[in-house]
C-alpha positions in Angstrom: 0.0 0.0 0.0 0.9 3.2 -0.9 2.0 5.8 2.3 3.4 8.7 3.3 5.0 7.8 6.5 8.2 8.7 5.6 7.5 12.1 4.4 5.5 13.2 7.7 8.6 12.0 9.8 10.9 13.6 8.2 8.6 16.8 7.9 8.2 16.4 12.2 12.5 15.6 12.3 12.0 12.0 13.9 14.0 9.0 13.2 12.3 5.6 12.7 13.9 4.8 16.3 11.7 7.7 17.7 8.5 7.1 15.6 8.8 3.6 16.7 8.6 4.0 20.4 5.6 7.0 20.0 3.6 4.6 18.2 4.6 1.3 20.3 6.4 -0.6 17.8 9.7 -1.8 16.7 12.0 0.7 14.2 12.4 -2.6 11.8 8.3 -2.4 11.7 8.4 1.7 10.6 11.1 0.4 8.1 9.1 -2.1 6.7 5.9 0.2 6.3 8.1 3.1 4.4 9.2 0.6 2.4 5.9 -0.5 1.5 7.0 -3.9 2.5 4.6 -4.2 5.4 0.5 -2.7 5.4 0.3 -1.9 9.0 -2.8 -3.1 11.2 -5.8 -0.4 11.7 -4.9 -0.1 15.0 -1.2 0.9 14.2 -2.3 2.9 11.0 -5.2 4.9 13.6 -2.0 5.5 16.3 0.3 6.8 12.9 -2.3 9.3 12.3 -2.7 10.4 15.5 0.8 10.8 16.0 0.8 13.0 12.9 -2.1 14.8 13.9 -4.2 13.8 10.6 -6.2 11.6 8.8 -5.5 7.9 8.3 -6.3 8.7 4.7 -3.4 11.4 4.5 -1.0 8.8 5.6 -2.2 5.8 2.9 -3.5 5.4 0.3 -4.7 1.5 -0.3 -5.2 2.1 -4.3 -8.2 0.3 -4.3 -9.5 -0.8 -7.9 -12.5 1.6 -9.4 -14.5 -1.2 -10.7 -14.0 -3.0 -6.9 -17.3 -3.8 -5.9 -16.2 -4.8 -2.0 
C-alpha cells in the first residue's frame, strides 16, 4: 500500500527509532511500512495518524480498484 509515513517524519525531524517508540512498535516495523514492505494493522495505521495529527487517509492510500465492488 501506498503511504506517506516517511514524508511526515521527516517533515516532524523524527528518526524511525523515535517514531517507533511513539507509536509502540519496533524501528524494523516503521522500516518495513516506508518501504511498503509491510501494510500496517488499523490499530497501528489509527495511532500513525494520530501521531501526525491527521487523517488515516493522508498517511495511505490503499489504491483500491474503481471497478471493486467490495
Amino acid at each position: 500500500m501506498k503511504n506517506a509515513v516517511r514524508a511526515h517524519r521527516e517533515d516532524a525531524n523524527l528518526s524511525q527509532g523515535e517514531l517507533a517508540e511513539a507509536v509502540g512498535v519496533t524501528r524494523q516495523t516503521i522500516n518495513a511500512i516506508e518501504r511498503e514492505r509491510y501494510d500496517p494493522s488499523l490499530e497501528l495505521a489509527f495511532k500513525l495518524a494520530a501521531h501526525f495529527e491527521c487523517r488515516v487517509e493522508d498517511l495511505f492510500d490503499p489504491e483500491l480498484d474503481a471497478d471493486s465492488t467490495a
